[in-house]
VEXGUTOR-288927 format. One line per 2 residues: number of its first residue (from 0); their letters; for each residue x, y, z of N, C-alpha, C. Coordinates in steps of 0.05 Angstrom, whole numbers, plus 5000, padded with zeros to 4 digits. Example, Ala and Ser with C-alpha at 12.3 -4.5 7.8 and 13.67 -1.06 7.14 Angstrom:
0	AS	5264 4886 5156 5246 4910 5156 5264 4934 5156 ~ 5257 4955 5142 5273 4979 5143 5258 5001 5157
This chain:
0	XX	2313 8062 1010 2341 8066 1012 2353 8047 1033 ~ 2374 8037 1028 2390 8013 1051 2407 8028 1065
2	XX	2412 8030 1078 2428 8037 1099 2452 8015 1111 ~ 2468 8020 1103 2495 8010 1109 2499 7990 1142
4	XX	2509 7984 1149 2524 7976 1178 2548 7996 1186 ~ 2557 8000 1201 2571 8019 1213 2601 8003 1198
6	XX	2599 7977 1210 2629 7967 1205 2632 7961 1172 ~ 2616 7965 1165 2613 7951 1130 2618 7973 1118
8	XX	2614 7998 1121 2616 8022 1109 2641 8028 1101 ~ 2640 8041 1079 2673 8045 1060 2688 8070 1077
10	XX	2670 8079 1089 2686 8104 1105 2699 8116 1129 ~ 2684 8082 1147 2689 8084 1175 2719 8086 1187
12	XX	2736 8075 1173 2758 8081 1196 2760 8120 1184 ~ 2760 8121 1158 2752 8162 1173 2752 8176 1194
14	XX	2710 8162 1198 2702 8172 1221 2711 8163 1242 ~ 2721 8138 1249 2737 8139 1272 2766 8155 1275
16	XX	2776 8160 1261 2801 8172 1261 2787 8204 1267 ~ 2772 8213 1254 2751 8235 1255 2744 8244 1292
18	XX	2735 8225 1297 2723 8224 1331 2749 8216 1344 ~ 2772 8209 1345 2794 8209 1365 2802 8229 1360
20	XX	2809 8245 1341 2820 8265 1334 2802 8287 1351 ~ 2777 8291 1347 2751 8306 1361 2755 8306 1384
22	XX	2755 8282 1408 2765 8274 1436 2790 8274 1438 ~ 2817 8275 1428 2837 8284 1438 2839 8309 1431
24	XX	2823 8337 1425 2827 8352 1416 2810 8363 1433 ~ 2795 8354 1454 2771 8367 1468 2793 8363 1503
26	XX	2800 8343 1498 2812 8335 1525 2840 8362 1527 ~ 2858 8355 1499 2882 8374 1506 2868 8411 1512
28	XX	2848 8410 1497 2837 8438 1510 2826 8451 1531 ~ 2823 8432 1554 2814 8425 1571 2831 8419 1588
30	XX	2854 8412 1583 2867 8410 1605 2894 8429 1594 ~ 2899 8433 1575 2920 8448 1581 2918 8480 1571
32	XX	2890 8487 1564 2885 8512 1552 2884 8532 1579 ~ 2879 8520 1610 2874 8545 1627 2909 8547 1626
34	XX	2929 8534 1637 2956 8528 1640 2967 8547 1620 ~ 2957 8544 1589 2975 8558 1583 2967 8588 1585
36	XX	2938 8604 1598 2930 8626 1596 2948 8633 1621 ~ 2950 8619 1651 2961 8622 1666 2998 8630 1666
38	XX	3005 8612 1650 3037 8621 1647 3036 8642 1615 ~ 3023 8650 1593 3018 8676 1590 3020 8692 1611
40	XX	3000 8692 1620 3008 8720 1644 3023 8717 1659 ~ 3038 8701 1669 3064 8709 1685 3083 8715 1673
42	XX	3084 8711 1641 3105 8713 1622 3105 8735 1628 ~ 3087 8752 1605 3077 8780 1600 3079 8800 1622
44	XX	3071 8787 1652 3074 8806 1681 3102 8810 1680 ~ 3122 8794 1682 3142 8790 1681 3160 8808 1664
46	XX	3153 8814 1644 3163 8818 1618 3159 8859 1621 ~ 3130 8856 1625 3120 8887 1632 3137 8897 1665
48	XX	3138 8887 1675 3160 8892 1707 3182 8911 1696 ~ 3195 8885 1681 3232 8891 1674 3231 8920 1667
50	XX	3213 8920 1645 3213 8943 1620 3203 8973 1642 ~ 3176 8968 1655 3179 8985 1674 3190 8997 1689
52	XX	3209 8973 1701 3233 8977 1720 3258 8990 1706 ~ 3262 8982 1679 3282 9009 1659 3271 9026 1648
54	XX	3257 9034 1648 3234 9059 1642 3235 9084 1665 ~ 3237 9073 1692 3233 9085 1717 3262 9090 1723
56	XX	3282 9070 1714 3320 9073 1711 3316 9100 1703 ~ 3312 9096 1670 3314 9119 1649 3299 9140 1654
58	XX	3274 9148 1667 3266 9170 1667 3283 9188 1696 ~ 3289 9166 1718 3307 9189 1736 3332 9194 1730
60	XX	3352 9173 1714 3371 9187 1707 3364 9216 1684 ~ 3346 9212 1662 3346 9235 1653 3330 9258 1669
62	XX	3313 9261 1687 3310 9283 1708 3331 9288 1719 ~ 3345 9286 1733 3372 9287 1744 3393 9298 1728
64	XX	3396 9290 1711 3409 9307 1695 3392 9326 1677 ~ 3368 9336 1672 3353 9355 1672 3362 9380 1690
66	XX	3352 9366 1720 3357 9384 1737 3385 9398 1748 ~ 3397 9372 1738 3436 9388 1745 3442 9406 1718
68	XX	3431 9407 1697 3432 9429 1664 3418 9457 1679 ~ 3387 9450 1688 3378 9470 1692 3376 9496 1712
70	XX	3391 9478 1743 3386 9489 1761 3410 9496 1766 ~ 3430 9526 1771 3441 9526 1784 3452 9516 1820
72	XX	3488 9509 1819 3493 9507 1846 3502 9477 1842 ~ 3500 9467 1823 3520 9433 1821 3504 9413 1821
74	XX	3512 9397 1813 3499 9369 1810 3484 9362 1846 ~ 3499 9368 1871 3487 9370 1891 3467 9375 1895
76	XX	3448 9399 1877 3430 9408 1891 3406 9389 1871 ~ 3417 9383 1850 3394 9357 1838 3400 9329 1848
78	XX	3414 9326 1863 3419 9308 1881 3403 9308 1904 ~ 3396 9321 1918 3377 9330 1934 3352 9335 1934
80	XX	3338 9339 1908 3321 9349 1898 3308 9311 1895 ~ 3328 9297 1879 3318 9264 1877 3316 9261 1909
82	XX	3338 9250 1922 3333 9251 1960 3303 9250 1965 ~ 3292 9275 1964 3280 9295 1975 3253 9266 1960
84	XX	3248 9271 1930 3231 9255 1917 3230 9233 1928 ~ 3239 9218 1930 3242 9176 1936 3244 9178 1967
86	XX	3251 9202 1978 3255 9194 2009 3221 9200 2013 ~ 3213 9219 2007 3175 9222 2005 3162 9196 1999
88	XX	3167 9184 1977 3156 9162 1962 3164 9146 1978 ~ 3189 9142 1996 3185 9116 2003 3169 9123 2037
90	XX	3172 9138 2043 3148 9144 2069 3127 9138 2068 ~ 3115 9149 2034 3080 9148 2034 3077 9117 2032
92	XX	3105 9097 2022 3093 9065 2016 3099 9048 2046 ~ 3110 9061 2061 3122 9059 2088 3098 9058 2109
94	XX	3082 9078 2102 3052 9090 2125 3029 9079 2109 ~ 3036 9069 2086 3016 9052 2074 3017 9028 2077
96	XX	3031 9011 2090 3034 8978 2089 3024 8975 2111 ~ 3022 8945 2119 2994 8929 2130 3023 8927 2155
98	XX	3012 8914 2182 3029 8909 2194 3018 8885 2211 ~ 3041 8874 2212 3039 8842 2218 3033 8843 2254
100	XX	3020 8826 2258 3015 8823 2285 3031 8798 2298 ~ 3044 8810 2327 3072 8785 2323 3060 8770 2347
């Protein structure tokens, strides 16, 4: 059987078009595949924040008005009752933080 020459062959610009395609396809993955996993997640962190952050809106306005339907004595005393909640919560994140040495 004869065996061809590389440059003589009916098929080579193919395979070269074949192997640039292979190496610019190894390089763009390689350089920009961590980049785009990295800004994914800041998207997505980002994205999960907001939604949390109106989730946490929406669940105290509807306690609050839970508690001003259920509890006798006025909207005051479910007013107080939140106070009472977030002024706790923010103590326990208050006696939990690191403190800077000046």
């Amino acid at each position: 059987m004869a065996t061809q020459e590389p440059l003589t062959a009916s098929n080579w610009p193919a395979q070269a078009a074949d192997l640039i395609e292979r190496l610019v396809g190894r390089v763009r993955d390689r350089a920009t595949g961590p980049v785009i996993k990295i800004v994914r997640g800041i998207v997505f962190g980002f994205i999960i924040a907001v939604l949390a952050i109106a989730a946490l809106v929406l669940v105290t306005i509807t306690a609050v008005r839970a508690l001003t339907n259920f509890l006798p004595g006025g909207v005051w005393f479910s007013y107080i009752i939140a106070a009472a909640v977030f002024g706790a919560a923010g103590s326990l994140c208050g006696s939990r933080r690191t403190r800077r040495s000046a």
